[in-house]
NUVEXFI-838891 format. One line per 8 residues: number of its first residue (from 1); their letters; for each residue y, x, z of N, C-alpha, C, O. Coordinates in steps of 0.05 Angstrom, whole numbers. Example, Ala and Ser with C-alpha at 12.3 -4.5 7.8 and 13.67 -1.06 7.14 Angstrom:
1) AS) -114 264 156 -90 246 156 -66 264 156 -66 285 169  -45 257 142 -21 273 143 1 258 157 23 268 161 $
***
This chain:
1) XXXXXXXX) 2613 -805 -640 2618 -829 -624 2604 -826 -597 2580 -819 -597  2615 -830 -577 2608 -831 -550 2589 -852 -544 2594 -872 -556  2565 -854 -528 2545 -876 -532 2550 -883 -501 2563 -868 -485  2538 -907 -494 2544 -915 -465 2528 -900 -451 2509 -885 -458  2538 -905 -425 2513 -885 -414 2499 -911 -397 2505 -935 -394  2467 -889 -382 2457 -912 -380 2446 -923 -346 2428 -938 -339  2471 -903 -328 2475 -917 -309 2506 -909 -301 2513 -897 -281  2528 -921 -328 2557 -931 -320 2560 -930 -293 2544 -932 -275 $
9) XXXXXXXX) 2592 -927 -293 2601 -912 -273 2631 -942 -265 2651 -947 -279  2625 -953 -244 2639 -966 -243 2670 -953 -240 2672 -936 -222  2691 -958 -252 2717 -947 -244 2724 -953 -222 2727 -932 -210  2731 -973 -207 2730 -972 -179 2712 -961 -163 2713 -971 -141  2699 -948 -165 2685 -943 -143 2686 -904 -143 2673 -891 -127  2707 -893 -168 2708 -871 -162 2724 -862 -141 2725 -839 -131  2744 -891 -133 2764 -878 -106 2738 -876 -82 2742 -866 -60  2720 -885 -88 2698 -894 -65 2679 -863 -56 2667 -858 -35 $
17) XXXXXXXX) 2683 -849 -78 2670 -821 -93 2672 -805 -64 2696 -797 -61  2656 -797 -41 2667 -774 -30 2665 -749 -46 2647 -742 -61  2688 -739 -41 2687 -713 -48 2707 -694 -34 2722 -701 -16  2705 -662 -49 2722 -646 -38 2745 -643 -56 2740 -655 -77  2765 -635 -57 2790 -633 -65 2796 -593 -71 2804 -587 -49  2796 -576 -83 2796 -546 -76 2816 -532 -96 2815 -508 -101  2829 -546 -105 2848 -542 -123 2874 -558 -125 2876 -570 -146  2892 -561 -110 2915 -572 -100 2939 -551 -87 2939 -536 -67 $
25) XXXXXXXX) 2962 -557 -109 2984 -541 -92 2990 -559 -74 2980 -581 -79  3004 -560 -52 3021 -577 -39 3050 -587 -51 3055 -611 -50  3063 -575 -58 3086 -567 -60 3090 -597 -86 3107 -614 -88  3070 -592 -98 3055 -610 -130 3047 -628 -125 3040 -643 -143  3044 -636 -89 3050 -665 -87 3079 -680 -82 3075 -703 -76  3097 -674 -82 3120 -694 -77 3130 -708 -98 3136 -695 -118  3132 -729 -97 3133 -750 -113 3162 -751 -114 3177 -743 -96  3171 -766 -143 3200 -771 -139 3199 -781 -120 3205 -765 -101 $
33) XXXXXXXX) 3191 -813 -110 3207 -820 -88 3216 -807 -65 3238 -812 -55  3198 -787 -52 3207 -770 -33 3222 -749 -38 3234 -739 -20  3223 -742 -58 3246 -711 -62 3272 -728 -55 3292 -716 -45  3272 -756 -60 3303 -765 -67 3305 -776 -38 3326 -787 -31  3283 -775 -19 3291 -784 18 3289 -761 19 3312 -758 26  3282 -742 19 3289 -708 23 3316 -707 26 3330 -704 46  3320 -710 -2 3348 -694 -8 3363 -712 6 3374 -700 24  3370 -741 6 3379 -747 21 3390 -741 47 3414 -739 54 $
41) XXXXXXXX) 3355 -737 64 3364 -745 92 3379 -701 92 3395 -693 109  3371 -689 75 3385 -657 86 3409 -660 73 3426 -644 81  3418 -678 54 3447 -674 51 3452 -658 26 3474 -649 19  3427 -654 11 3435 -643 -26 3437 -673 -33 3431 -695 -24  3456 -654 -69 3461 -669 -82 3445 -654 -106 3450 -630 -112  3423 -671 -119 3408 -656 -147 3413 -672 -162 3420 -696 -163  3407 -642 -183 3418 -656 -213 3414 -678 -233 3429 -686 -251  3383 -689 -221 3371 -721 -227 3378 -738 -200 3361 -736 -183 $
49) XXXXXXXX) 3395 -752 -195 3401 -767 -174 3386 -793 -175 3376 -801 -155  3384 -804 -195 3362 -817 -185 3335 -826 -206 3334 -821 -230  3310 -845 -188 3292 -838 -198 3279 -833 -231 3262 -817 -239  3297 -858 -247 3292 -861 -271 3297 -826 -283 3280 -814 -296  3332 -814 -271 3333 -798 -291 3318 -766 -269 3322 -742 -271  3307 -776 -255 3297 -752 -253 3257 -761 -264 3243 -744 -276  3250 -778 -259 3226 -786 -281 3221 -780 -309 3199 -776 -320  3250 -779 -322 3251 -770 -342 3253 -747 -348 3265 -743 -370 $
57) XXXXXXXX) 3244 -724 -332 3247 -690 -335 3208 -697 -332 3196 -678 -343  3187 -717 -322 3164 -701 -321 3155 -703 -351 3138 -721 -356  3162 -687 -373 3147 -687 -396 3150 -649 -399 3170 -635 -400  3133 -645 -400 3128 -615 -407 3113 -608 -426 3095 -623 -434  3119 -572 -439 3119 -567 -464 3098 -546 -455 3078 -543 -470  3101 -528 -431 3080 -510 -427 3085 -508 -391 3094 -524 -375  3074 -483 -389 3068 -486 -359 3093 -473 -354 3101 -480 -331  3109 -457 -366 3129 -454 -363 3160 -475 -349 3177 -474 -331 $
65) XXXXXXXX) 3148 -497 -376 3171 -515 -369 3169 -532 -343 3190 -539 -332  3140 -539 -330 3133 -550 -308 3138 -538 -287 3148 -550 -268  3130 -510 -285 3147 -498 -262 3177 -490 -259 3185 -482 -237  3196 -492 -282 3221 -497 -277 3232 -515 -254 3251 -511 -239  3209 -539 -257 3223 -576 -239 3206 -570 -227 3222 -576 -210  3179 -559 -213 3170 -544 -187 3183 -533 -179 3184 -539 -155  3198 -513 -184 3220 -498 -160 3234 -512 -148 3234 -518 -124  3256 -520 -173 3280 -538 -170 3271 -554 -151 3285 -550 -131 $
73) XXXXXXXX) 3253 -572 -148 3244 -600 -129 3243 -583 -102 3253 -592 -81  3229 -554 -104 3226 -551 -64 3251 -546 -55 3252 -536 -33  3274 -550 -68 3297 -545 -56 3304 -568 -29 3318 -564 -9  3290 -592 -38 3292 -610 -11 3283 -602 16 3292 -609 38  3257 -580 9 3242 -578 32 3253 -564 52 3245 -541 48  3265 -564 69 3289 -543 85 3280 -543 123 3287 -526 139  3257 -573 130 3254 -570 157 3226 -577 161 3213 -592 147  3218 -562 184 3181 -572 191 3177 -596 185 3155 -599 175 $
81) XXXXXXXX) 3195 -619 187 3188 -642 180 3184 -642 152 3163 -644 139  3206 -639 146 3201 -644 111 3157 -634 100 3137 -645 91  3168 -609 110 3137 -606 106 3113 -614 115 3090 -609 106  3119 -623 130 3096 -645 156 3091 -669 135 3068 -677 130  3120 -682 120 3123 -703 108 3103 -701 87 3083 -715 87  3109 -682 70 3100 -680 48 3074 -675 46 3060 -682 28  3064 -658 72 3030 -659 83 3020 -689 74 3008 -697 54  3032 -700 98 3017 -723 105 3018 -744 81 2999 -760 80 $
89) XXXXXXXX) 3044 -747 58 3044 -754 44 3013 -749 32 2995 -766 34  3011 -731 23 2986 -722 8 2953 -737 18 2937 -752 7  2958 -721 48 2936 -734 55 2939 -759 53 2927 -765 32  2950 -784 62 2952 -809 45 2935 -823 30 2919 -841 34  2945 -803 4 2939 -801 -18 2904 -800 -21 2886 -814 -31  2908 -774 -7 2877 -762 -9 2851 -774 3 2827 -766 1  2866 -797 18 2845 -812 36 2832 -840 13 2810 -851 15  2851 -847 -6 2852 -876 -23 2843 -857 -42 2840 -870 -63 $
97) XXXXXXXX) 2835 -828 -46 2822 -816 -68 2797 -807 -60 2792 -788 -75  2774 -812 -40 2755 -805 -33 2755 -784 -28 2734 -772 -29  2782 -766 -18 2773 -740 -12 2759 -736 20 2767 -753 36  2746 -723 27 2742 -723 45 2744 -687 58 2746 -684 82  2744 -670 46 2748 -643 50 2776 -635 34 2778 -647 13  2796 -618 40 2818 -607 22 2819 -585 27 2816 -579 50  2825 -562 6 2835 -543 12 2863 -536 -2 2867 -527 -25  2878 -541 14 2908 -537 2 2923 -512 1 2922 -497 21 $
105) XXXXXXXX) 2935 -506 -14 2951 -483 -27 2981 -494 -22 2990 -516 -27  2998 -465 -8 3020 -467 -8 3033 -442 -24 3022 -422 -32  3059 -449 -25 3075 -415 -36 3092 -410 -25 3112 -424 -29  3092 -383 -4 3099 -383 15 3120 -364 -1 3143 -368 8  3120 -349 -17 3139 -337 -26 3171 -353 -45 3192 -342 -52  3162 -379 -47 3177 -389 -57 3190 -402 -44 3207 -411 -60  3195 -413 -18 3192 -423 2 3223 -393 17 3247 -399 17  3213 -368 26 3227 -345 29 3242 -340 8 3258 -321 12 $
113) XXXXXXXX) 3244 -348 -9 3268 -330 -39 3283 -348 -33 3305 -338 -37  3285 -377 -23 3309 -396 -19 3313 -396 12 3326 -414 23  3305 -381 20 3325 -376 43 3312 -397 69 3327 -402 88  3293 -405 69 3271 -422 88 3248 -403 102 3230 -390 92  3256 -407 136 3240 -380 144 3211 -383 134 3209 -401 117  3198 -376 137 3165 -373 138 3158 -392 157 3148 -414 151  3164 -383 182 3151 -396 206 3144 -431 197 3124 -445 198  3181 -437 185 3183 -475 177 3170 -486 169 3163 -508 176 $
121) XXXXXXXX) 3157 -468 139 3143 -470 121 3116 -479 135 3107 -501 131  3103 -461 153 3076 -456 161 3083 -478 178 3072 -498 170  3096 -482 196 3088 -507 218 3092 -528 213 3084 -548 226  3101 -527 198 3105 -559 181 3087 -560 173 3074 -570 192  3067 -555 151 3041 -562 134 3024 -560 158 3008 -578 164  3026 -536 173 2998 -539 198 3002 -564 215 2984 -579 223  3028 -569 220 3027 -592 233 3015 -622 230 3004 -639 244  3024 -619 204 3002 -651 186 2973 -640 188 2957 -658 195 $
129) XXXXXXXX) 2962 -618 184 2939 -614 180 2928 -613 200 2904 -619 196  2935 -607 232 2923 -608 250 2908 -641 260 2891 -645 277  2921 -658 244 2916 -680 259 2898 -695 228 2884 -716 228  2900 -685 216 2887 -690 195 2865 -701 194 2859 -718 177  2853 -694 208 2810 -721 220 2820 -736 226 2822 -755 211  2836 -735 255 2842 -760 261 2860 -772 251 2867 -785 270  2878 -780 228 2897 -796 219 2887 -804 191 2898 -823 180  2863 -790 177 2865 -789 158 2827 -792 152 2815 -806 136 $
137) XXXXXXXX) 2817 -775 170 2782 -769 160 2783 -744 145 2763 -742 130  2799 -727 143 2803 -710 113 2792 -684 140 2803 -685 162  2776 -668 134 2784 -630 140 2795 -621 129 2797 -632 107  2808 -601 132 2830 -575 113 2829 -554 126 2827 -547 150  2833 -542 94 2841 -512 105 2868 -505 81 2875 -510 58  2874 -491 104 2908 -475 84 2905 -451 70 2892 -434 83  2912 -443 48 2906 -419 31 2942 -411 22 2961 -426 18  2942 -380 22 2969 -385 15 2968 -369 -9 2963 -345 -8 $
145) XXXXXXXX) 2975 -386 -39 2977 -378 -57 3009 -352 -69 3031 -361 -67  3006 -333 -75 3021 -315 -78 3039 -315 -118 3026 -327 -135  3057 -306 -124 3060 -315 -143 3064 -283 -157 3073 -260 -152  3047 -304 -185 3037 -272 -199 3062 -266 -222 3063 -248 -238  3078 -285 -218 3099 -263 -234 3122 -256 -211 3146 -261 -214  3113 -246 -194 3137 -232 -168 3120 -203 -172 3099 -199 -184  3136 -185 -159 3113 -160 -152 3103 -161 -134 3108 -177 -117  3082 -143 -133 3051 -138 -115 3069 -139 -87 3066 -158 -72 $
153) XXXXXXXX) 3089 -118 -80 3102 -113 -65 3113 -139 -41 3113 -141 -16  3119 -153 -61 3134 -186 -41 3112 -201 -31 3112 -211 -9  3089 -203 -52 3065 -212 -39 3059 -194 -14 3059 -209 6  3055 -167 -7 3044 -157 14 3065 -155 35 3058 -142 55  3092 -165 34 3108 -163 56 3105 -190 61 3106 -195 85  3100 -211 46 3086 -238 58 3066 -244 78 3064 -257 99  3047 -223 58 3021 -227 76 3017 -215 99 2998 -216 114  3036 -203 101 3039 -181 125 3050 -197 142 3040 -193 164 $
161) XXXXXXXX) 3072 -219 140 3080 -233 151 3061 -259 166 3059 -265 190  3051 -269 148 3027 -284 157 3009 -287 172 3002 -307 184  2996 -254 171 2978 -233 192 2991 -239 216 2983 -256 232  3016 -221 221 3024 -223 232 3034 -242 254 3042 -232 275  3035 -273 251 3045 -287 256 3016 -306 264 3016 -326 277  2995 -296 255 2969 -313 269 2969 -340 248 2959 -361 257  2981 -338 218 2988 -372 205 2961 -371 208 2948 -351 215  2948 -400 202 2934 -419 205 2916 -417 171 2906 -436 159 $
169) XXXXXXXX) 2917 -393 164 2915 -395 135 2873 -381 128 2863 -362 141  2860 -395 110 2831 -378 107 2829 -364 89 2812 -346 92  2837 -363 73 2850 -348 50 2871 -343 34 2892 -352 40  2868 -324 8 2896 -324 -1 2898 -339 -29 2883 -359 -29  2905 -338 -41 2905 -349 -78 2935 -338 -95 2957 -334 -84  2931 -336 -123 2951 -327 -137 2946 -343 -162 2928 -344 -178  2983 -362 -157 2991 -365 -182 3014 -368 -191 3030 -349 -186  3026 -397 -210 3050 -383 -218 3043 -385 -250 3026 -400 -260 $
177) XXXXXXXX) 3055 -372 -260 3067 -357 -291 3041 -337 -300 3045 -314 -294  3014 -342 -313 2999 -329 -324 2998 -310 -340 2988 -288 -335  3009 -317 -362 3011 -298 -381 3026 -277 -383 3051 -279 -384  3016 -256 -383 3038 -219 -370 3028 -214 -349 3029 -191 -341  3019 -230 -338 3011 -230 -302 2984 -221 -294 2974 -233 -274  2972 -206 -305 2944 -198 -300 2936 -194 -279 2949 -176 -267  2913 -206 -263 2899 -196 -245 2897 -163 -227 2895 -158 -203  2897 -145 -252 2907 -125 -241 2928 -112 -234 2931 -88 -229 $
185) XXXXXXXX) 2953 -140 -233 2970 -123 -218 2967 -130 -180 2988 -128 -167  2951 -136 -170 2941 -149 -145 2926 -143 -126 2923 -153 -104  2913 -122 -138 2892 -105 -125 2892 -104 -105 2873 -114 -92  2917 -89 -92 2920 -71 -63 2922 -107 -46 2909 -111 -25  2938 -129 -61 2935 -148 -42 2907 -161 -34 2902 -165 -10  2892 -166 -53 2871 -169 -55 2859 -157 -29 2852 -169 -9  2859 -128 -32 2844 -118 -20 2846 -115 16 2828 -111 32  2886 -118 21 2887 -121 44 2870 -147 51 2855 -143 70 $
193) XXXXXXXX) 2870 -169 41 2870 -194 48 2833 -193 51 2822 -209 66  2824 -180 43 2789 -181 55 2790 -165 79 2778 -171 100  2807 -138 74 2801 -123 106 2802 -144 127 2788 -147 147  2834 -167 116 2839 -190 141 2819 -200 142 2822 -199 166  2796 -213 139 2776 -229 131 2778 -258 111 2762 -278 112  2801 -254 93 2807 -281 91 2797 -286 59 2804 -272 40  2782 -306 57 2773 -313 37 2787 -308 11 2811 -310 13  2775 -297 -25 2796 -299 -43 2791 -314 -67 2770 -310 -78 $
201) XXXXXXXX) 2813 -336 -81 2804 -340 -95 2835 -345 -111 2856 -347 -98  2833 -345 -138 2854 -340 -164 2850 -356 -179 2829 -368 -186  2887 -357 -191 2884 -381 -220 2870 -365 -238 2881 -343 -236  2852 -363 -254 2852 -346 -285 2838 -367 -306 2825 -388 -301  2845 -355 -334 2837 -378 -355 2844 -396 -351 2826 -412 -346  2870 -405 -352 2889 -425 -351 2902 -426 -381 2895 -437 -402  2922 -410 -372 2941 -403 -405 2927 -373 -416 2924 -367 -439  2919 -358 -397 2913 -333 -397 2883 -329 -413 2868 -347 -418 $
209) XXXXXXXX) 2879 -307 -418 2849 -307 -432 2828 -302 -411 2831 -300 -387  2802 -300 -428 2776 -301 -408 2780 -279 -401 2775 -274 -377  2787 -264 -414 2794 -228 -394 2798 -242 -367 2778 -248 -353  2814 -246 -363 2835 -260 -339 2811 -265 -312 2813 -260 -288  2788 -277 -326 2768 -291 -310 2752 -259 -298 2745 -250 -276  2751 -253 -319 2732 -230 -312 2743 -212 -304 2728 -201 -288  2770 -199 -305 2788 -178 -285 2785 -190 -255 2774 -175 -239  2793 -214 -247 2790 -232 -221 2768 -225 -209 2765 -219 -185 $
217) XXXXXXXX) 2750 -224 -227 2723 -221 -208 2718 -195 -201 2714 -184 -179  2721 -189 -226 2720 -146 -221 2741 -140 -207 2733 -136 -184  2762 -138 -208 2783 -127 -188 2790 -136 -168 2795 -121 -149  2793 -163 -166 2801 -178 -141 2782 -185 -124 2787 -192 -101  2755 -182 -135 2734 -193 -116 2728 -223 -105 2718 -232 -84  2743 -238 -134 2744 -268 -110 2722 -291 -120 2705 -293 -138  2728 -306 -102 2693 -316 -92 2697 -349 -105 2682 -368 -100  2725 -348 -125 2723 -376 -133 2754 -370 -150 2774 -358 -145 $
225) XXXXXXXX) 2742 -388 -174 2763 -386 -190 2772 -414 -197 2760 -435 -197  2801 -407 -202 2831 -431 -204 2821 -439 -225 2809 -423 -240  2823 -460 -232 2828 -470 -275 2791 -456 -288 2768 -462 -287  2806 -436 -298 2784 -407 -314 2760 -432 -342 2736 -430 -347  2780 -449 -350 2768 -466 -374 2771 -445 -399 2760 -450 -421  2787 -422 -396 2786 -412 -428 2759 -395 -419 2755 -380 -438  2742 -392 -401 2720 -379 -398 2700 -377 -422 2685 -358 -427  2702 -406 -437 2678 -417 -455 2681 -399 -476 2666 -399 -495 $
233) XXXXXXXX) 2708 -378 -472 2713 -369 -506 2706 -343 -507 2714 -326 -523  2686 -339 -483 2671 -308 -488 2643 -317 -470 2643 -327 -447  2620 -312 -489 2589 -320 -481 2584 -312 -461 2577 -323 -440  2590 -273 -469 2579 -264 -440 2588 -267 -411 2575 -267 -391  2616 -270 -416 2627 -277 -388 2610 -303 -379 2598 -301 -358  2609 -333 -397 2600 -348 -385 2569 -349 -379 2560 -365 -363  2554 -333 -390 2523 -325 -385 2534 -317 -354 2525 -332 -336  2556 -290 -343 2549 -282 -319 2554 -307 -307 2539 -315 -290 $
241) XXXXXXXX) 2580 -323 -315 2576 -351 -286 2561 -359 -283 2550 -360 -261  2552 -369 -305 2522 -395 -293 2507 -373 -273 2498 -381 -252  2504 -348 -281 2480 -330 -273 2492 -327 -237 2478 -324 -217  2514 -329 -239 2532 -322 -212 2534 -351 -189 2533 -352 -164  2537 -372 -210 2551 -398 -199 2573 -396 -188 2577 -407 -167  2591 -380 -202 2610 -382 -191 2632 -406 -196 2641 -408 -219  2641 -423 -178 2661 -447 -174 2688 -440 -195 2703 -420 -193  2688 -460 -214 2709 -467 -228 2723 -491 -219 2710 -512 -221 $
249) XXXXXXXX) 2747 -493 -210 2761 -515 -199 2779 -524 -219 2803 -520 -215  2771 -538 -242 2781 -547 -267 2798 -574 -253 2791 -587 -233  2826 -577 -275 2839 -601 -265 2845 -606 -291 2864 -596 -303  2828 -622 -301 2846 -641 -330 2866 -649 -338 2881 -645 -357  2864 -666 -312 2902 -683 -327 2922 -657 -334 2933 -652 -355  2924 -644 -311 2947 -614 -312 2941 -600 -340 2958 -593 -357  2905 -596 -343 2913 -576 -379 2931 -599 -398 2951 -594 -411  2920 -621 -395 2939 -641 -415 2965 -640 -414 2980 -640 -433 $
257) XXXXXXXX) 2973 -641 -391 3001 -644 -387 3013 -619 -395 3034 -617 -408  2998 -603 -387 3013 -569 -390 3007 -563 -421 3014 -540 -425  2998 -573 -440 2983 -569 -469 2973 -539 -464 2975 -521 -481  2958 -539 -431 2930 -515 -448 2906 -522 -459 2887 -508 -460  2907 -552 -470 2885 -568 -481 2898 -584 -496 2917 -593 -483  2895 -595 -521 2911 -615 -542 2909 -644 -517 2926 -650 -499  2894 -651 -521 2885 -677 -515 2857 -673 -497 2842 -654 -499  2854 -697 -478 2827 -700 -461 2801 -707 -482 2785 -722 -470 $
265) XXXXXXXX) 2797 -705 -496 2782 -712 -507 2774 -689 -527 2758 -691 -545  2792 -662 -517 2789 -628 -533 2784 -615 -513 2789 -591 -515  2774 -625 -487 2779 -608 -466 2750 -605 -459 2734 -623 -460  2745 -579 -451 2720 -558 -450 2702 -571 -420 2682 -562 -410  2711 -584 -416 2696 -596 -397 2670 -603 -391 2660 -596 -370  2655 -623 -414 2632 -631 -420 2614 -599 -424 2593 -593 -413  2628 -585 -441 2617 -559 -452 2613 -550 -440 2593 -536 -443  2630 -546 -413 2622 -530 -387 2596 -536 -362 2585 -519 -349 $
273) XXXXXXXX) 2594 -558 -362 2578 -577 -361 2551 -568 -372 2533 -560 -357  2549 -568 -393 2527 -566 -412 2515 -542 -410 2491 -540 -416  2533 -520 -402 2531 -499 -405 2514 -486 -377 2499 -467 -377  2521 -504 -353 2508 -499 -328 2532 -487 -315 2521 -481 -294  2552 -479 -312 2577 -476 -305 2582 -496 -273 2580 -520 -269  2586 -479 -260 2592 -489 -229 2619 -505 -229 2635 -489 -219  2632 -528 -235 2650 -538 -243 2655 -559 -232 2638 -577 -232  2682 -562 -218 2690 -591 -210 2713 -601 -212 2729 -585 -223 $
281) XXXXXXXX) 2723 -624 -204 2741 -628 -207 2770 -639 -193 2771 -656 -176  2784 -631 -200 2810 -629 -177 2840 -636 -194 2842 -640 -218  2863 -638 -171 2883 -653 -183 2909 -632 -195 2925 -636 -212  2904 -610 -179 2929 -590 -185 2959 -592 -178 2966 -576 -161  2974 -608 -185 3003 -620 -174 3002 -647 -191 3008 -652 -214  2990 -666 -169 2988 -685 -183 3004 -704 -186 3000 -722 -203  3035 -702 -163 3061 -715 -169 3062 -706 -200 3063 -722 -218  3062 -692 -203 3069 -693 -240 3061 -686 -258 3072 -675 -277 $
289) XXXXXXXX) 3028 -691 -254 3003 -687 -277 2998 -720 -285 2980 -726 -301  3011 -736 -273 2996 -761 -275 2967 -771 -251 2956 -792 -251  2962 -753 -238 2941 -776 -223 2926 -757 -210 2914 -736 -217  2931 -774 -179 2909 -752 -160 2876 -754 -170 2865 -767 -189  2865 -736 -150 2835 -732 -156 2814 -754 -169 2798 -747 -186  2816 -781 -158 2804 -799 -171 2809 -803 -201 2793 -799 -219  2839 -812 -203 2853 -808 -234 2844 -789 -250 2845 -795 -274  2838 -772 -246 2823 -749 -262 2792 -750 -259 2777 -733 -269 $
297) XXXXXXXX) 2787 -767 -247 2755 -778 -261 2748 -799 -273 2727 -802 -286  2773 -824 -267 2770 -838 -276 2768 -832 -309 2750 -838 -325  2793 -818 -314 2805 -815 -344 2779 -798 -355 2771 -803 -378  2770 -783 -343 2743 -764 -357 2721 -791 -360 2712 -793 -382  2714 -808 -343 2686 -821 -350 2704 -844 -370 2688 -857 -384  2721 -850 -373 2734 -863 -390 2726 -846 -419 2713 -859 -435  2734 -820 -426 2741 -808 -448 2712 -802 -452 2706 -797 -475  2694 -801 -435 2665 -785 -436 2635 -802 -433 2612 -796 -436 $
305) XXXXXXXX) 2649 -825 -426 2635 -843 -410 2597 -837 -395 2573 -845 -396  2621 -813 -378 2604 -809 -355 2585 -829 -338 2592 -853 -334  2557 -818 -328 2542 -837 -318 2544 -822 -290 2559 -803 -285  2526 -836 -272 2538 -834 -249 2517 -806 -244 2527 -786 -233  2489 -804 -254 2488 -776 -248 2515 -753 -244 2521 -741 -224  2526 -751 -268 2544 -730 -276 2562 -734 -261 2569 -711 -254  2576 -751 -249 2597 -758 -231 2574 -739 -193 2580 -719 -181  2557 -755 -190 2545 -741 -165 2544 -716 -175 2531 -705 -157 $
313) XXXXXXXX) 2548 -702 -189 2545 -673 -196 2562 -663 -189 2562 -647 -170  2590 -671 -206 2611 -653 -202 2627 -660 -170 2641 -646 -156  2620 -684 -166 2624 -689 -131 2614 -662 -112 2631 -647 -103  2589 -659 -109 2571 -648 -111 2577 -610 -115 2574 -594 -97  2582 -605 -131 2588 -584 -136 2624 -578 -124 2633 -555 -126  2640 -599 -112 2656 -591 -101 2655 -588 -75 2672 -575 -64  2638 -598 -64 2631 -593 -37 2620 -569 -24 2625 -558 -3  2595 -562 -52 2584 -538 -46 2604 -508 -52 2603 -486 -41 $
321) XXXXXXXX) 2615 -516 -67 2641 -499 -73 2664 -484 -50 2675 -462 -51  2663 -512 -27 2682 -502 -10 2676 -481 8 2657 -465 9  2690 -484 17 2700 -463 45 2690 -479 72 2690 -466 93  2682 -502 73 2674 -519 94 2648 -504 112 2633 -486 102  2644 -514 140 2622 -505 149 2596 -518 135 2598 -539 122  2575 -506 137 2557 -513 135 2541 -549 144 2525 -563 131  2551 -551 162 2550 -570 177 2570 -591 162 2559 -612 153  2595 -590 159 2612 -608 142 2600 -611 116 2602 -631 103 $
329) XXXXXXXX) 2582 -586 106 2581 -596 69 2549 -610 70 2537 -617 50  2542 -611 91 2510 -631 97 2523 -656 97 2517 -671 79  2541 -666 114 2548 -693 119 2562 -695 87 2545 -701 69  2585 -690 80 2585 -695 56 2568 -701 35 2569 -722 22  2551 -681 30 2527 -684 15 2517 -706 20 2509 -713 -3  2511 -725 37 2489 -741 50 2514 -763 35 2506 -780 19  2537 -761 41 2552 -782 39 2557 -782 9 2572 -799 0  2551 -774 2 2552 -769 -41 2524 -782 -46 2523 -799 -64 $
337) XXXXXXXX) 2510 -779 -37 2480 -791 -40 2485 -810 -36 2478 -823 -56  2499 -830 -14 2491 -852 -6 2509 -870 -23 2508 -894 -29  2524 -854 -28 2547 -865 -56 2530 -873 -78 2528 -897 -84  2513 -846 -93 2503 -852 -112 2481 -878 -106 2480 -901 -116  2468 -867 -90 2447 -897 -88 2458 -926 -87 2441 -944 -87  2483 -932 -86 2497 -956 -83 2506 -962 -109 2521 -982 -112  2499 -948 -128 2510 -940 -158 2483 -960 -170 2485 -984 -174  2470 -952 -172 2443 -962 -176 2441 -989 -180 2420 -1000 -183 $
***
């Protein structure tokens, strides 16, 4: 039995929560309502026309079945606007969720297999993001996630593309379809992508095993890991995190939805936690996990009944996690403090 804790965590006041955001596709924000002014205003006709029966496809069986209606849906996305749209949609969002830092993930390769230049893709999302302080209060940075069940090959004529083109991007990320997809098939990308200087970080321990976590680090060299909750199911690997601190960007609602966890209330979270595990928390595609970043703390101090220490923690540990200057993760910091003391 869960006991109260004994400085409760008001639920309103987790939209109040600054925090960072470091685990977000973009793509995983469009909400029905906008795929269906998408499609609209470009002139498709999809196979859920409208909202009810396309609402009724978000129930998923594995991560499999969820990225099926992830593809299918970017078929709206066809002009800079669209993707400007769907930016700023987010940020929105992200402003009524206390985010105050994001680091967003796009897939640029998925985006190119349907026949959408690159360039659209990139100036559209940079375009919302440039104005992003001022419309919003939010910083960002763009990461362009690569997809690990394509070959090595399509990723590096991407990234080559990217380079090339000066995108707006600080790093790279890989995900996608886990299982078969090992870390080591990525290497050479990996490795171009540090000569570029650009930051790396990967899904692993998602669906995939703790191997997964620990190839990422050994082979790919990256400085922050996606999901990586099946970590808990090998000691030594989790002895090197704590020993490492290396950033786990865990998203709840998504293992639930995706059943790589039965239920929130089986989910390794607390244990991670306990464990000293650098861990925070984030929304993943939260058009169809059920609930941006706050929603996924709410539902945890609900299921856990988190006190507000533990809440300034994992705040806290997402900030220090990021990619932000130095200078951005002090003000934040200060602004998580002044949160907590109002808790009190």
């Amino acid at each position: 039995m869960t006991t109260a804790p004994e400085n409760p965590v008001d639920p309103a006041a987790l939209a109040t929560l600054p925090k960072a955001e470091l685990h977000l596709h973009i793509e995983g924000t469009l909400e029905p309502e906008l795929i269906l002014e998408l499609a609209a205003r470009n002139g498709l006709t999809l196979p859920f026309p409208t909202l009810d029966s396309l609402r009724a496809q978000y129930e998923f069986s594995d991560l499999q079945s969820f990225l099926d209606l992830y593809y299918a849906n970017m078929a709206v996305l066809i002009t800079e606007a669209d993707f400007a749209d769907m930016t700023r949609a987010y940020l929105a969002r992200a402003q009524e969720a206390g985010v105050q830092h994001a680091e967003i993930m796009f897939d640029p390769q998925a985006h190119v297999a349907r026949g959408v230049e690159l360039s659209t893709a990139v100036n559209g999302i940079a375009a919302a993001l440039a104005s992003s302080v001022a419309d919003f209060g939010i910083t960002t940075e763009l990461i362009a996630a690569f997809l690990r069940d394509q070959p090595e090959a399509s990723a590096l004529e991407v990234l080559e593309q990217l380079l090339d083109m000066e995108a707006p991007i600080i790093g790279i990320g890989l995900d996608s379809a886990e299982v078969g997809n090992p870390p080591s098939k990525f290497i050479r990308l990996y490795r171009r992508a540090k000569e570029a200087g650009l930051r790396l970080v990967a899904h692993a321990g998602e669906e995939g095993p703790a191997s997964y976590v620990e190839d990422a680090l050994n082979l790919l060299g990256v400085e922050r890991i996606d999901h990586g909750i099946r970590a808990v199911e090998d000691r030594i690997l989790v002895k090197r995190l704590v020993a490492e601190q290396v950033p786990l960007t865990v998203c709840p609602l998504s293992n639930v939805r995706l059943r790589a966890v039965d239920t929130l209330a089986a989910h390794p979270l607390p244990q991670m936690i306990s464990a000293g595990l650098n861990v925070c928390v984030n929304s993943d595609d939260p058009a169809y996990f059920g609930g941006y970043v706050h929603a996924n703390f709410a539902a945890l101090v609900a299921e856990f009944a988190w006190d507000a220490d533990t809440v300034e923690k994992l705040a806290g540990n997402s900030v220090r996690s990021s990619f932000a200057s130095e200078g951005r993760k002090a003000e934040m910091l200060a602004d998580i403090r002044a949160w907590r003391a109002a808790q009190s």
